[in-house]
C-alpha positions as CSV (number, residue, x, y, z in Angstrom):
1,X,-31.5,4.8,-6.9
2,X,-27.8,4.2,-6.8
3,X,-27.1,1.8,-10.3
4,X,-23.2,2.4,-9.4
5,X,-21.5,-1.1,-9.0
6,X,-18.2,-1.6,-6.7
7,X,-15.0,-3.6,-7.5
8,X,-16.6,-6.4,-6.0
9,X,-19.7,-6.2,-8.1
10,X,-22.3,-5.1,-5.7
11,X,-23.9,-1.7,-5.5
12,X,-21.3,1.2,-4.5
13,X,-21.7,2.4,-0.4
14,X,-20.4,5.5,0.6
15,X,-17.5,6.7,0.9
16,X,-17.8,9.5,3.5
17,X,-19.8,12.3,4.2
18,X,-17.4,14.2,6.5
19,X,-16.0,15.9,4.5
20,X,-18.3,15.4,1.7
21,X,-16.2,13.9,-0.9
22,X,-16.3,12.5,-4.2
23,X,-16.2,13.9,-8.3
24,X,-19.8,14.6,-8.0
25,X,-19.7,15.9,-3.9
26,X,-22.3,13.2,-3.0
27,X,-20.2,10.9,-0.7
28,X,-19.6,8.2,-3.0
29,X,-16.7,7.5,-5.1
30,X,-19.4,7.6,-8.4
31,X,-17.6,8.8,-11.7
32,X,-18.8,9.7,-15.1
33,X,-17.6,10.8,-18.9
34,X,-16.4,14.4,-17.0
35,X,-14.2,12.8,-14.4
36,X,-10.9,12.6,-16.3
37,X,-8.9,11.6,-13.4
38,X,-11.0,8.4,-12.1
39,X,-11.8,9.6,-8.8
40,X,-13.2,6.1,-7.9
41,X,-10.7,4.3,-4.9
42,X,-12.3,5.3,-1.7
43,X,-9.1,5.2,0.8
44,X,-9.0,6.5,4.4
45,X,-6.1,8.4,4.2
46,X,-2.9,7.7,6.2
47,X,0.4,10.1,7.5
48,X,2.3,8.6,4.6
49,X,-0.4,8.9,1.8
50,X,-0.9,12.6,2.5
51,X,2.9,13.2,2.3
52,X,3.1,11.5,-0.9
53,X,0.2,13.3,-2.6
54,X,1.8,16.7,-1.1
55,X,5.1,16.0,-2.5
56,X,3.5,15.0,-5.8
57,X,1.6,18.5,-5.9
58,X,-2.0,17.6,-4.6
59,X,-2.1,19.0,-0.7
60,X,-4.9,17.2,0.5
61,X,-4.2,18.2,4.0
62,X,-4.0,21.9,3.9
63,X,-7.4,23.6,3.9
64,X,-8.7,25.7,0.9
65,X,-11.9,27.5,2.4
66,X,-12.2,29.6,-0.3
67,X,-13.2,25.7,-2.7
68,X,-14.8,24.7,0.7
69,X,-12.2,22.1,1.3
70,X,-11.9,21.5,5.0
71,X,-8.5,19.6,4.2
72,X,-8.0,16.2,5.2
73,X,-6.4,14.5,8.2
74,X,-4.9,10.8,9.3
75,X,-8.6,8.5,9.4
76,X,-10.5,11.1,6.7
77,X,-11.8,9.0,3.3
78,X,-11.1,10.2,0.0
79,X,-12.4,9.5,-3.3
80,X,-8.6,9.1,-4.8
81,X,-7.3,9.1,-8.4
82,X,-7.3,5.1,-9.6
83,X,-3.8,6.0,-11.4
84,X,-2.2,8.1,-8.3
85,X,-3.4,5.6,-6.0
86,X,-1.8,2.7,-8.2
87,X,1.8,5.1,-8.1
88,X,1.3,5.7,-4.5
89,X,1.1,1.7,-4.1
90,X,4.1,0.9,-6.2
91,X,6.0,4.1,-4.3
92,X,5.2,1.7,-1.1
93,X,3.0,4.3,0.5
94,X,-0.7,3.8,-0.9
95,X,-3.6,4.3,1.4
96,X,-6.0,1.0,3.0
97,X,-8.8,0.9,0.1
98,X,-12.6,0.5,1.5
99,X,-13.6,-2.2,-1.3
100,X,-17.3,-1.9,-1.0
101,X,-17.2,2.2,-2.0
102,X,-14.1,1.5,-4.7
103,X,-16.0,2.4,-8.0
104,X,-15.7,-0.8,-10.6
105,X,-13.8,1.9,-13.1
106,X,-10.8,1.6,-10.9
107,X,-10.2,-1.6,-12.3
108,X,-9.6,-0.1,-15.6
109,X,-6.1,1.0,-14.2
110,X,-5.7,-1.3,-10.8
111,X,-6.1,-5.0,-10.6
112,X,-8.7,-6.4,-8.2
113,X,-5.8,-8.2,-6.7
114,X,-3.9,-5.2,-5.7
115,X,-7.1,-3.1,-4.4
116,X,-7.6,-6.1,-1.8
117,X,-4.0,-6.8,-1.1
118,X,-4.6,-2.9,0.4
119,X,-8.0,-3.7,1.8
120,X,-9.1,-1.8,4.7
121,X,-11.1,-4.5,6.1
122,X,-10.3,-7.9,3.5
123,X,-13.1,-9.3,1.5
124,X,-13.4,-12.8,0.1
């Protein structure tokens, strides 16, 4: 039984399962006390977004079979870092957020109003 709550209050969905993503590799963007960075924005990645985190140092697009990381393309979703995702949005390049699989800990370092201003499909 999933307990996980989203941003919007309501229990977490998932995020993808092509690639299997997430901190815990269960498809959702579910965190806990090990998950330093806050691997809780699910975003569908974007040309621009994958540049970014390249050029930052985190190549999410090249594959790395040997950590069984297909790499991602343009469409994928991602569990991302709350904090890179908030620098990627005030760099102008942050990925569309899926709300209902955003973990509510990403509000611990982005505002609700931010998270829906990049809403993949907008909530009210």
């Amino acid at each position: 039984m999933n307990l996980a709550r989203n941003v919007l209050g309501k229990s977490l969905q998932i995020c993808s399962t092509s690639p299997m993503i997430g901190f815990v590799r269960d498809g959702s963007c579910r965190t806990g006390p090990d998950d330093a960075g806050s691997h809780t924005v699910c975003a569908q990645m974007t040309e621009e977004y994958l540049a970014y985190s390249k050029q930052m140092g985190n190549d999410l697009s090249t594959p790395a079979p040997e950590y069984g990381f297909p790499g991602l393309q343009v469409g994928d979703r991602w569990c991302v870092c709350a904090a890179r995702w908030l620098q990627a949005a005030e760099a102008g390049c942050a990925p569309p957020v899926v709300m209902d699989a955003t973990h509510e800990r990403a509000l611990k370092v982005v505002s609700l109003g931010d998270l829906q201003y990049h809403a993949l499909q907008k909530t009210e």
